[in-house]
Biopython code that builds the backbone (N, CA, C, O; Angstrom):
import numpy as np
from Bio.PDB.StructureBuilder import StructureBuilder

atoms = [
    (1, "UNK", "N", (0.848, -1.179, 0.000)),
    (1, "UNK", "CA", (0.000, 0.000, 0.000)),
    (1, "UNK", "C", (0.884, 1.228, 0.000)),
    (1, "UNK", "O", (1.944, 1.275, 0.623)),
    (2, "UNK", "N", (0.313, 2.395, -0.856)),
    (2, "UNK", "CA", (1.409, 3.386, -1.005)),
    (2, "UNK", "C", (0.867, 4.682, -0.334)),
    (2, "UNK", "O", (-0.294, 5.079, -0.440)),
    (3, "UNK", "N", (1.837, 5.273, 0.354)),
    (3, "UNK", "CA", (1.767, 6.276, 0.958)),
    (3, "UNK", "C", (0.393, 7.613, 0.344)),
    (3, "UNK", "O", (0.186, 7.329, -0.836)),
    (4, "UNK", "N", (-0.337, 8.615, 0.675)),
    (4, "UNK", "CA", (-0.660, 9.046, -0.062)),
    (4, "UNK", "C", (-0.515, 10.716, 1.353)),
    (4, "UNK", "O", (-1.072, 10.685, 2.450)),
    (5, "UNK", "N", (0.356, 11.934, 0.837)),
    (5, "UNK", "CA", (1.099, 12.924, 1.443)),
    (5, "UNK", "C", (-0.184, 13.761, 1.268)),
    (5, "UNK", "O", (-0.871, 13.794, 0.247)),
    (6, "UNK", "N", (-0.463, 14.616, 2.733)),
    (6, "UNK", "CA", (-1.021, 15.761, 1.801)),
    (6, "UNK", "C", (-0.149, 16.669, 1.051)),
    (6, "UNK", "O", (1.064, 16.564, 0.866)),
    (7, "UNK", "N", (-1.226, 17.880, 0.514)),
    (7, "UNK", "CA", (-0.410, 18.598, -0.720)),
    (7, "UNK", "C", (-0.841, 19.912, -0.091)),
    (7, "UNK", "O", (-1.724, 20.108, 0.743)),
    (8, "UNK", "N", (0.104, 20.889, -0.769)),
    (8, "UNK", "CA", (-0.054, 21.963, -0.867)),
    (8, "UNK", "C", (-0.155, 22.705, -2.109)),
    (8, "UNK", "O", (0.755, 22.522, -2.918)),
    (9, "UNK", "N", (-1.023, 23.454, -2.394)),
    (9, "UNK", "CA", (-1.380, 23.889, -3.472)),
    (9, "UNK", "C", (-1.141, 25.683, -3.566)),
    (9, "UNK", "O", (-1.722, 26.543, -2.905)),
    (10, "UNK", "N", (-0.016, 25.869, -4.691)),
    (10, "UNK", "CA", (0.043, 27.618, -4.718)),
    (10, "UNK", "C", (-0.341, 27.918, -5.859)),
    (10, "UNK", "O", (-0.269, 27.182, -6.843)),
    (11, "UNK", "N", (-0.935, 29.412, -5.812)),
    (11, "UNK", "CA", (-1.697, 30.107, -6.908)),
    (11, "UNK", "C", (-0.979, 31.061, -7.432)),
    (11, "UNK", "O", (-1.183, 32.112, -6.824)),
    (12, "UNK", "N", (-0.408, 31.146, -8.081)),
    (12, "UNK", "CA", (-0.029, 32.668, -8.870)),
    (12, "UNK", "C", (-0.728, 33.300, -9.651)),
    (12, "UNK", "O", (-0.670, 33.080, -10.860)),
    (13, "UNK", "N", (-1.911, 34.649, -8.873)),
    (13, "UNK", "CA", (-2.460, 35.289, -9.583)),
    (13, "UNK", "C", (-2.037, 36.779, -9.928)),
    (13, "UNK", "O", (-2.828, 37.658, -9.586)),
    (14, "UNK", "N", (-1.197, 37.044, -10.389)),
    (14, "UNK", "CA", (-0.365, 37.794, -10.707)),
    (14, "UNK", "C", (-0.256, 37.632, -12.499)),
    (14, "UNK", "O", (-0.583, 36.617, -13.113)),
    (15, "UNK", "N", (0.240, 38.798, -13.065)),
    (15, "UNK", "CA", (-0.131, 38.731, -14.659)),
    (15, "UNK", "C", (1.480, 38.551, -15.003)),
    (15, "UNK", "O", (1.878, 38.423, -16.161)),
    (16, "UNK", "N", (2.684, 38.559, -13.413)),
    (16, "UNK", "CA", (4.105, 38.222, -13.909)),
    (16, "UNK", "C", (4.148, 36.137, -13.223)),
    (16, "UNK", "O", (3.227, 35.465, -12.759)),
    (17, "UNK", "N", (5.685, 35.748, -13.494)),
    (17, "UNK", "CA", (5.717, 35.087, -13.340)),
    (17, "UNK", "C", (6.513, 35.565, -11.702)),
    (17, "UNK", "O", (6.870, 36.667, -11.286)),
    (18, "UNK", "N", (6.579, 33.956, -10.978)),
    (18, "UNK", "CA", (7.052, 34.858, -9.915)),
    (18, "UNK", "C", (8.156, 33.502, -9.324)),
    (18, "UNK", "O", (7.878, 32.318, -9.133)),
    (19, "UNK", "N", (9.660, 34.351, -9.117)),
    (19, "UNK", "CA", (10.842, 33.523, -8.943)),
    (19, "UNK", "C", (10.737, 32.948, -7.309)),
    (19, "UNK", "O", (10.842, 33.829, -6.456)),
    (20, "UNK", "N", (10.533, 31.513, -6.813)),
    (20, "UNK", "CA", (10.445, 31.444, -5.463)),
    (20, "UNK", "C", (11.821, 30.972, -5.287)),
    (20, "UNK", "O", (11.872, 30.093, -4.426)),
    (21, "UNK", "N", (12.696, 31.192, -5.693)),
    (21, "UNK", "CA", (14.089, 30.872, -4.803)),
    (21, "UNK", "C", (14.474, 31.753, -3.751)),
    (21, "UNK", "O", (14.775, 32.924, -3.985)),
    (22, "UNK", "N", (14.487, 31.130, -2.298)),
    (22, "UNK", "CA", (14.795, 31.865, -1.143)),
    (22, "UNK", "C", (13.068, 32.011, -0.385)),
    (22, "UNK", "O", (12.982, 32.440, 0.765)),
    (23, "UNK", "N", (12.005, 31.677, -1.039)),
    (23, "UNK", "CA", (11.311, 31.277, -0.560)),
    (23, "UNK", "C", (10.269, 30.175, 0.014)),
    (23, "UNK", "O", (9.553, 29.445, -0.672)),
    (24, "UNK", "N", (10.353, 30.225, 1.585)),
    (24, "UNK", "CA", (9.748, 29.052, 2.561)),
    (24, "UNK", "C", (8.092, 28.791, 3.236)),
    (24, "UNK", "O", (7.150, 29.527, 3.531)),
    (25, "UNK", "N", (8.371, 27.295, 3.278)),
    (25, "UNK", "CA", (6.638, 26.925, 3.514)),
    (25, "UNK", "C", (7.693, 26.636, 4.767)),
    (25, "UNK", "O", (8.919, 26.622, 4.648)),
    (26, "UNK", "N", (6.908, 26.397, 6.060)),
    (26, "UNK", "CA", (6.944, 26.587, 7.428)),
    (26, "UNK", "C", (5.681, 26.174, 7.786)),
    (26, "UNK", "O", (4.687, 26.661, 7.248)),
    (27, "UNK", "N", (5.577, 24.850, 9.119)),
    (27, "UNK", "CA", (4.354, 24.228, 9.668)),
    (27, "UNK", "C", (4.160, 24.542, 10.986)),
    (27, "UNK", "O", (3.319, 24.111, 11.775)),
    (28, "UNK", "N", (5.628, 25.887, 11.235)),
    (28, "UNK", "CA", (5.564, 26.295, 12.733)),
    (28, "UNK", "C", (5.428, 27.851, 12.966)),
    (28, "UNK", "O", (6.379, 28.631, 12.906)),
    (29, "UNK", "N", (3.909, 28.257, 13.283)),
    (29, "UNK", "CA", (4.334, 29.439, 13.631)),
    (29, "UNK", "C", (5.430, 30.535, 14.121)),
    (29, "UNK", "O", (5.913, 31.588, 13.705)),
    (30, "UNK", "N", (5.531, 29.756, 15.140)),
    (30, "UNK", "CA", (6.725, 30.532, 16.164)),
    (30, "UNK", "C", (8.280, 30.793, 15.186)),
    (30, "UNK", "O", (9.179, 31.500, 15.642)),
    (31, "UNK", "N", (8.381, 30.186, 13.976)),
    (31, "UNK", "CA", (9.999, 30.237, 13.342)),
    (31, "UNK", "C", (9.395, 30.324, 12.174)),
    (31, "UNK", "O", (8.456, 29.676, 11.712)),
    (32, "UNK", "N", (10.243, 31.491, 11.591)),
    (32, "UNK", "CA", (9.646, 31.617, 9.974)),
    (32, "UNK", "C", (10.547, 30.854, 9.101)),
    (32, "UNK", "O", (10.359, 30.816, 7.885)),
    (33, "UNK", "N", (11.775, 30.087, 9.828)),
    (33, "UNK", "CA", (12.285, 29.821, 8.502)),
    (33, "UNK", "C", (11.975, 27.876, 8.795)),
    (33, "UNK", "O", (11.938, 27.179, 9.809)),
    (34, "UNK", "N", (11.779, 27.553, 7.074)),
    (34, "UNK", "CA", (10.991, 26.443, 6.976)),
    (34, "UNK", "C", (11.835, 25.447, 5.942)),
    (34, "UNK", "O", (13.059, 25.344, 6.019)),
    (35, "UNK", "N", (11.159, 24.841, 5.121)),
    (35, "UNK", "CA", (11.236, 24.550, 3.906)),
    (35, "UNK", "C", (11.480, 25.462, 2.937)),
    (35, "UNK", "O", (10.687, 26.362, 2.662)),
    (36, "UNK", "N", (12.659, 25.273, 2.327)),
    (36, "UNK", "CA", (12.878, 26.567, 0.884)),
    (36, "UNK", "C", (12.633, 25.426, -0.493)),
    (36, "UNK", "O", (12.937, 24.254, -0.718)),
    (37, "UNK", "N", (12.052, 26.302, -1.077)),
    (37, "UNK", "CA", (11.829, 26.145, -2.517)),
    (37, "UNK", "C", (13.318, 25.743, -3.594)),
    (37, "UNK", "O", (14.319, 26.459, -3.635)),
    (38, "UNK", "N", (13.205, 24.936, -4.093)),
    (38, "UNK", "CA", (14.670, 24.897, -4.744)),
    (38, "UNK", "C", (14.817, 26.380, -5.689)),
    (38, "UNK", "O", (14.154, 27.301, -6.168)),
    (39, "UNK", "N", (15.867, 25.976, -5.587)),
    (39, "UNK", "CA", (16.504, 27.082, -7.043)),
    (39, "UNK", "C", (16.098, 26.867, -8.065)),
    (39, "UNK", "O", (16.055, 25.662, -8.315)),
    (40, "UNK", "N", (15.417, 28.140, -9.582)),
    (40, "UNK", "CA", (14.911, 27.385, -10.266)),
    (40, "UNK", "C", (13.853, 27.327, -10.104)),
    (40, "UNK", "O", (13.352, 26.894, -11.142)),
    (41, "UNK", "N", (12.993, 27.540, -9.252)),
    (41, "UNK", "CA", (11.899, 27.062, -9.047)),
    (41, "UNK", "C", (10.797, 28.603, -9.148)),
    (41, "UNK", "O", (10.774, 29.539, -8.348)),
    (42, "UNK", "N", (9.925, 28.412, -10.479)),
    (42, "UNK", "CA", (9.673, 29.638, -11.195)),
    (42, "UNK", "C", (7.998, 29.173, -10.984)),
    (42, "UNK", "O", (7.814, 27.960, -11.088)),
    (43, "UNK", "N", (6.794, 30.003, -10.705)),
    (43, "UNK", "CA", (5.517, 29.979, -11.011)),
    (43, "UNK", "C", (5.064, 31.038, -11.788)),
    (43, "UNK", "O", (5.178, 32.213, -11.438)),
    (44, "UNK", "N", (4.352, 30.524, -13.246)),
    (44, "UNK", "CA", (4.204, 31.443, -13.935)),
    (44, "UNK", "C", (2.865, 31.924, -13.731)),
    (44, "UNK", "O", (2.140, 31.409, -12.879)),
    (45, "UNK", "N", (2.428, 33.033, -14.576)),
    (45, "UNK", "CA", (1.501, 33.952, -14.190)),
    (45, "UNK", "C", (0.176, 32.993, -14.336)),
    (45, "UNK", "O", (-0.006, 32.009, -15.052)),
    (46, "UNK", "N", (-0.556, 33.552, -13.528)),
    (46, "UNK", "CA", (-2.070, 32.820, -13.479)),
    (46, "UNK", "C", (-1.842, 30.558, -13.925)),
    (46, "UNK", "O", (-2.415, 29.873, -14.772)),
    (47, "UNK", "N", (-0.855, 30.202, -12.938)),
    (47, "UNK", "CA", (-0.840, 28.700, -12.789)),
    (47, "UNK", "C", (-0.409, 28.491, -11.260)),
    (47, "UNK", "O", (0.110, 29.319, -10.511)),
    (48, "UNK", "N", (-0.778, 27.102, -10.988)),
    (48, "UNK", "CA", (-0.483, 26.761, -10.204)),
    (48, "UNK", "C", (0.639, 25.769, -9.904)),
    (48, "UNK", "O", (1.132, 25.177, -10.864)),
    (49, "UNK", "N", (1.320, 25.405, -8.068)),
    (49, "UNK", "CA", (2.376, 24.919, -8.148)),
    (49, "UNK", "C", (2.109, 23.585, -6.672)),
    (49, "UNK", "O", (2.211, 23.997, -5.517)),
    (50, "UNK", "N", (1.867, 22.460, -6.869)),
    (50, "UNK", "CA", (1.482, 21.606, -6.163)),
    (50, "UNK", "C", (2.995, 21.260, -5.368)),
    (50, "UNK", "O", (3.979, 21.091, -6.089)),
    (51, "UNK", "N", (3.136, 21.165, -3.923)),
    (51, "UNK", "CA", (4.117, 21.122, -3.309)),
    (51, "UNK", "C", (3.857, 19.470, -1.649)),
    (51, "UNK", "O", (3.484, 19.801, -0.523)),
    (52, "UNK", "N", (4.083, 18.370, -1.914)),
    (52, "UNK", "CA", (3.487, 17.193, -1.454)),
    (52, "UNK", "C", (4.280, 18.018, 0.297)),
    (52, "UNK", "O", (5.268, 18.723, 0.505)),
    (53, "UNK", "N", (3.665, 17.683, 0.808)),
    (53, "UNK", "CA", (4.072, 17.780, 2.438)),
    (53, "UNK", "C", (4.050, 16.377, 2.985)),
    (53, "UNK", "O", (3.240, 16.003, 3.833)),
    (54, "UNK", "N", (5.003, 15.609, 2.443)),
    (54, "UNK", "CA", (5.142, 14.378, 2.955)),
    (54, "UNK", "C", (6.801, 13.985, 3.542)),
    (54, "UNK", "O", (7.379, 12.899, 3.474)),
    (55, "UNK", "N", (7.204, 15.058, 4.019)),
    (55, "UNK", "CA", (8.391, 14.746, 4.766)),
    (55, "UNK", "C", (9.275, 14.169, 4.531)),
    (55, "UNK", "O", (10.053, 13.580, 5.283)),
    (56, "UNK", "N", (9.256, 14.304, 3.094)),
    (56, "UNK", "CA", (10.458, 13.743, 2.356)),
    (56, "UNK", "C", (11.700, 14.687, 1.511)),
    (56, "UNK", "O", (12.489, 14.315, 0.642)),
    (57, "UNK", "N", (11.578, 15.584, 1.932)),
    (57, "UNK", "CA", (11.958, 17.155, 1.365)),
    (57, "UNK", "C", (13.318, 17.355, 1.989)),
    (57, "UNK", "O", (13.364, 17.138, 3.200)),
    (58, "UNK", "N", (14.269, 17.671, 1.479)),
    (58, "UNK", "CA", (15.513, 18.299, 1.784)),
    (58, "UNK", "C", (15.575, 19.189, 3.013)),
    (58, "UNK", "O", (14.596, 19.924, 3.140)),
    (59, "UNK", "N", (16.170, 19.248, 3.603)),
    (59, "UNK", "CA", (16.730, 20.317, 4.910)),
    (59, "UNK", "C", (16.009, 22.074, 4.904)),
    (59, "UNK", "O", (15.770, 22.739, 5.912)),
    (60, "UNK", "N", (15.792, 22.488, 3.491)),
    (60, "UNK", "CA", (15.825, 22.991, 3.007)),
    (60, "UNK", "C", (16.937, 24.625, 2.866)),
    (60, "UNK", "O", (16.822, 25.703, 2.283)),
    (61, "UNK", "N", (17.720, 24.130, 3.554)),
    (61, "UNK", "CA", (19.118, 24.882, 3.618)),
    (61, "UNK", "C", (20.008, 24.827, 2.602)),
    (61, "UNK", "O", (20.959, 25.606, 2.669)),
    (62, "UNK", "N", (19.899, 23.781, 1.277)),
    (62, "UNK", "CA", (21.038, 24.054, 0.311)),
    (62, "UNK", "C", (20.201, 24.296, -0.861)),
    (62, "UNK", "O", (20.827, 24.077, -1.898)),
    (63, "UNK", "N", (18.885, 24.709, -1.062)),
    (63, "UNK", "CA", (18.767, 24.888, -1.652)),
    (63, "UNK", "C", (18.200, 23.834, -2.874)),
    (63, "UNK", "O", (17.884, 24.071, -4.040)),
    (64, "UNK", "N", (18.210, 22.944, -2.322)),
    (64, "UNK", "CA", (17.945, 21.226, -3.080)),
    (64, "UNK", "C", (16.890, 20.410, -2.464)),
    (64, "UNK", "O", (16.740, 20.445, -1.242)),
    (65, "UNK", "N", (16.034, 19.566, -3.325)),
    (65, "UNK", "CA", (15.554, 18.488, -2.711)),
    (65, "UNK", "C", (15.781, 17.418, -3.230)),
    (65, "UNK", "O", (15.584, 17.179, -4.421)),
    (66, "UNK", "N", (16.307, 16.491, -2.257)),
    (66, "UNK", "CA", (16.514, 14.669, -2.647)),
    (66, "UNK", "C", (15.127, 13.967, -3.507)),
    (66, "UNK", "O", (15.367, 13.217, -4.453)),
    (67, "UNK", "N", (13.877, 14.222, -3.166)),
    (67, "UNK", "CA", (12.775, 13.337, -4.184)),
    (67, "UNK", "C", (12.320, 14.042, -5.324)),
    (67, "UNK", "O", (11.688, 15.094, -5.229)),
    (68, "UNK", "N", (12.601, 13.534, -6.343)),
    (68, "UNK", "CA", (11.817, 13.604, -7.032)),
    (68, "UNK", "C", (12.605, 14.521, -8.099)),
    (68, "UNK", "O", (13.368, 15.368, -7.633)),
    (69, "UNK", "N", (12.471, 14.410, -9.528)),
    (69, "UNK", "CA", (13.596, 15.118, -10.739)),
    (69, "UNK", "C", (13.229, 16.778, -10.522)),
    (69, "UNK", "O", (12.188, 17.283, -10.102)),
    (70, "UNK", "N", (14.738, 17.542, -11.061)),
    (70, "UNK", "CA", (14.189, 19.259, -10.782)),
    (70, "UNK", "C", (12.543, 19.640, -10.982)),
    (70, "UNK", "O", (11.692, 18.919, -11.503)),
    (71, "UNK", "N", (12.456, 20.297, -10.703)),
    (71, "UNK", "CA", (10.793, 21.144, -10.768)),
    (71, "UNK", "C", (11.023, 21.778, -12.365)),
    (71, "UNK", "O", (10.122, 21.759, -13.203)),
    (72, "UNK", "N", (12.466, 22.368, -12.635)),
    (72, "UNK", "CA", (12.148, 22.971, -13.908)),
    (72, "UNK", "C", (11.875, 21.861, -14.944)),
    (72, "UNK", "O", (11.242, 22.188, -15.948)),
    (73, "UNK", "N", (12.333, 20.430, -14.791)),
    (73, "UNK", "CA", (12.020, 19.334, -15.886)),
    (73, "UNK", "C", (10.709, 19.197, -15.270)),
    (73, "UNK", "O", (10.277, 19.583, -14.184)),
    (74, "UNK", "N", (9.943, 18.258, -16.671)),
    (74, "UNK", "CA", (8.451, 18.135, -16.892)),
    (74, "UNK", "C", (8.284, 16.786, -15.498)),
    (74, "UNK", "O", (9.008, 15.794, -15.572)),
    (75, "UNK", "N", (7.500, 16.904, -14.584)),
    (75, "UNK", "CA", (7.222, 15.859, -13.733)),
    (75, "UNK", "C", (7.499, 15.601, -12.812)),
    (75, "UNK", "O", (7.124, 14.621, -12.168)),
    (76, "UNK", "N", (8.669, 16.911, -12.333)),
    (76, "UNK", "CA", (9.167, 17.440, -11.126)),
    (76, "UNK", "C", (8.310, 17.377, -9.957)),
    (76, "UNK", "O", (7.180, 17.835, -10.126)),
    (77, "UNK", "N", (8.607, 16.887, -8.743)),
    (77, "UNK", "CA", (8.052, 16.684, -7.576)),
    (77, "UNK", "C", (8.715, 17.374, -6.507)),
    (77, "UNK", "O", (9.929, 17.208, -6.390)),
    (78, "UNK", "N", (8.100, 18.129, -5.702)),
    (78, "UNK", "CA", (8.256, 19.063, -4.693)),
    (78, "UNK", "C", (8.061, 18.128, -3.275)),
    (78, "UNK", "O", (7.040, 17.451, -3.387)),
    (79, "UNK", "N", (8.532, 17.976, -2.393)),
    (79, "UNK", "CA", (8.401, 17.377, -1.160)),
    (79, "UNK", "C", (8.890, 18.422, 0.086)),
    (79, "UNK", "O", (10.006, 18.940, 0.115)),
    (80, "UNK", "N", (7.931, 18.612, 1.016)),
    (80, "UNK", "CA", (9.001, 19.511, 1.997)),
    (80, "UNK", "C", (9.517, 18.568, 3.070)),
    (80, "UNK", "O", (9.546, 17.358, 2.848)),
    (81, "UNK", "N", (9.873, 19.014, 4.078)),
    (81, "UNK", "CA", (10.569, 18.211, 4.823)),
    (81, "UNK", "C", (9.607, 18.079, 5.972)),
    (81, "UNK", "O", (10.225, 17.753, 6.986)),
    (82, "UNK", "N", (8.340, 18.214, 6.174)),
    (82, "UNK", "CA", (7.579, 18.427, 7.171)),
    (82, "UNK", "C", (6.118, 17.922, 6.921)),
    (82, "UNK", "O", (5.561, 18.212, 5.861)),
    (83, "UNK", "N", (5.605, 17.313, 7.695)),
    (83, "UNK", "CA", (4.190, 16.976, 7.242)),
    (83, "UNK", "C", (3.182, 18.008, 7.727)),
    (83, "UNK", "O", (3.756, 18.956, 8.262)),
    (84, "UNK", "N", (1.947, 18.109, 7.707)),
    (84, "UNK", "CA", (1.017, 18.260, 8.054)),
    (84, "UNK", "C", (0.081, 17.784, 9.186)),
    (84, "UNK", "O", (-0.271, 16.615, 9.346)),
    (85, "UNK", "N", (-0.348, 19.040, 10.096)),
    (85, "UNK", "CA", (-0.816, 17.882, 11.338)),
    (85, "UNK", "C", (-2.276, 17.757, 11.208)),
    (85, "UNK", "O", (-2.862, 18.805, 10.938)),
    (86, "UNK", "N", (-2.953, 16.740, 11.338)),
    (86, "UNK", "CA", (-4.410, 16.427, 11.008)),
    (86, "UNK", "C", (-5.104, 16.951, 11.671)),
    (86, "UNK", "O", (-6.270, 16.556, 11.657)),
    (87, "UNK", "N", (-4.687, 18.232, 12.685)),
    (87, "UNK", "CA", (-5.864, 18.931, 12.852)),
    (87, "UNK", "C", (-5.460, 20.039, 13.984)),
    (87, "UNK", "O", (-4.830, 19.670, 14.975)),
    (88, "UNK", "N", (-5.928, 21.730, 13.771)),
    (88, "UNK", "CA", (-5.327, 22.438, 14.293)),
    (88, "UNK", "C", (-3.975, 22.742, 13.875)),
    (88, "UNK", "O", (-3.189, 23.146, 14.733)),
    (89, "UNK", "N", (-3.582, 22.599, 12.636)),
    (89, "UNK", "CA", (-2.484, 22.631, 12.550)),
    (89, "UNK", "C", (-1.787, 24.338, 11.796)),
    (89, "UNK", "O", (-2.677, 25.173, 11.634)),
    (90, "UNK", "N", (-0.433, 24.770, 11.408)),
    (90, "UNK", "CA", (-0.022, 25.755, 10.639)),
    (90, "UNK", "C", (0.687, 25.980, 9.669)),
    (90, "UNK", "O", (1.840, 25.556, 9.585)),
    (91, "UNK", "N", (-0.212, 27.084, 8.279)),
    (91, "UNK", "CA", (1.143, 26.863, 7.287)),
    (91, "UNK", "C", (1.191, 27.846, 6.908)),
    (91, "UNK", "O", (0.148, 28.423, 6.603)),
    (92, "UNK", "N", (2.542, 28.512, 6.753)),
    (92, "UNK", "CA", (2.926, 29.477, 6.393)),
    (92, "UNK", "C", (4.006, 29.189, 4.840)),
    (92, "UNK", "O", (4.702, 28.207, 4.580)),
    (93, "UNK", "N", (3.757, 30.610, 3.938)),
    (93, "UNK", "CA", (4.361, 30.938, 3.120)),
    (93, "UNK", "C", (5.025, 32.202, 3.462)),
    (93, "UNK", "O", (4.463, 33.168, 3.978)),
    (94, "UNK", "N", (6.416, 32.115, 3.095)),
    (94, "UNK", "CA", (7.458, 33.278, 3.768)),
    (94, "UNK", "C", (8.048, 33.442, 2.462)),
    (94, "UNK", "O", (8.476, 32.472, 1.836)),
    (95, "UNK", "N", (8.100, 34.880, 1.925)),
    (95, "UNK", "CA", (8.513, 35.231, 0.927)),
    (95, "UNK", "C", (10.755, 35.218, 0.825)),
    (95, "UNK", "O", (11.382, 34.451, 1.556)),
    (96, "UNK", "N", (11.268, 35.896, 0.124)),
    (96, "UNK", "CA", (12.578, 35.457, 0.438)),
    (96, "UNK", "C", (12.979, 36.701, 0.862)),
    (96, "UNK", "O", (14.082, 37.025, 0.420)),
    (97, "UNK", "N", (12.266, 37.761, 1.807)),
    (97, "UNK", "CA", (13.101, 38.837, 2.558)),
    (97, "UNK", "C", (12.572, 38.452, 3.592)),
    (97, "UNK", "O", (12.687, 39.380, 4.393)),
    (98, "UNK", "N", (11.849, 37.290, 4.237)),
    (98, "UNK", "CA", (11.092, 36.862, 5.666)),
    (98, "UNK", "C", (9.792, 37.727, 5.991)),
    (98, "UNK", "O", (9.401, 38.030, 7.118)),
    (99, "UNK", "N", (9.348, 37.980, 5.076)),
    (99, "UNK", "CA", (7.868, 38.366, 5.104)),
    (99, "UNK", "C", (6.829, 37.056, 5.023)),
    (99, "UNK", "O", (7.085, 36.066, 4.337)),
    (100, "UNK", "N", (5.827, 37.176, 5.690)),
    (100, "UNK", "CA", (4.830, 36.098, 5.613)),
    (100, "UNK", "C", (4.119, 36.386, 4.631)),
    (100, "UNK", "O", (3.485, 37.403, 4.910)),
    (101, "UNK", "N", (3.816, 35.912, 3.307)),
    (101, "UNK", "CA", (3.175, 36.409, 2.453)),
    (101, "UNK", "C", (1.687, 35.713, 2.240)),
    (101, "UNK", "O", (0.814, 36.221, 1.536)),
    (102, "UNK", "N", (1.575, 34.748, 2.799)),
    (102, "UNK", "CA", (0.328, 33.846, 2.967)),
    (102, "UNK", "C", (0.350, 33.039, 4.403)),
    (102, "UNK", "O", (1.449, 32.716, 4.854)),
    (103, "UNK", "N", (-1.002, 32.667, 5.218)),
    (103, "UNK", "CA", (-1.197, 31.972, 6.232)),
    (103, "UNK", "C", (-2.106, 31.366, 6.344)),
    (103, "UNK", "O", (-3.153, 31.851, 5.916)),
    (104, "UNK", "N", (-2.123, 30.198, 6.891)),
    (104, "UNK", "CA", (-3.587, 29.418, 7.313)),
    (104, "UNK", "C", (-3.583, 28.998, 8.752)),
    (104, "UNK", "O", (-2.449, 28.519, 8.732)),
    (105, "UNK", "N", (-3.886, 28.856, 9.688)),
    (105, "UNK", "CA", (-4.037, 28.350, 10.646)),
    (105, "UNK", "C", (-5.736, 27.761, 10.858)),
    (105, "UNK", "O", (-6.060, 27.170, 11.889)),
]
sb = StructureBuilder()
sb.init_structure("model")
sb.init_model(0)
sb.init_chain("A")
sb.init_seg("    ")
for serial, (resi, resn, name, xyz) in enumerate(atoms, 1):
    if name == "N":
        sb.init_residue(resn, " ", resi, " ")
    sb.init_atom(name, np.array(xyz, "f"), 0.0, 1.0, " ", f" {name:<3s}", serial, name[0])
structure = sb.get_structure()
């Protein structure tokens, strides 16, 4: 039986494309710095960018993730390093000057 991660889902509604290198998803309020986005890692205008929260995700300190081929090749898989908690839980998007640019709690 195979694992099945939740996901995270980002919107770029914006009419540019928008560069997320240096920017982090975070499942802890209290610390903004989280999961970083690899390098490379581009959302273009009005699409979306599916990101699995199944704790299989790189450190996110070099800039790299171990699963799954780059994001810029076709079929690229995003993993952060952190799951999701089934209830009550937090997610933050932190832009790359440490601004919170999106939240859910």
């Amino acid at each position: 039986a195979g694992a099945f991660p939740d996901w995270i889902e980002l919107q770029n509604v914006s009419p540019s494309e928008v560069d997320l290198a240096g920017w982090q998803l975070t499942a802890d309020p209290s610390r903004q710095e989280g999961w970083a986005f690899p390098k490379g890692t581009v959302l273009p205008p009005q699409q979306y960018l599916v990101v699995f929260a199944s704790g299989k995700g790189g450190d996110g300190g070099d800039g790299e993730t171990p699963v799954g081929p780059s994001p810029k090749k076709k079929g690229g898989l995003l993993h952060t390093n952190f799951k999701l908690k089934s209830k009550g839980g937090y997610l933050g998007l932190v832009d790359s000057k440490g601004a919170v640019a999106s939240e859910y709690a």
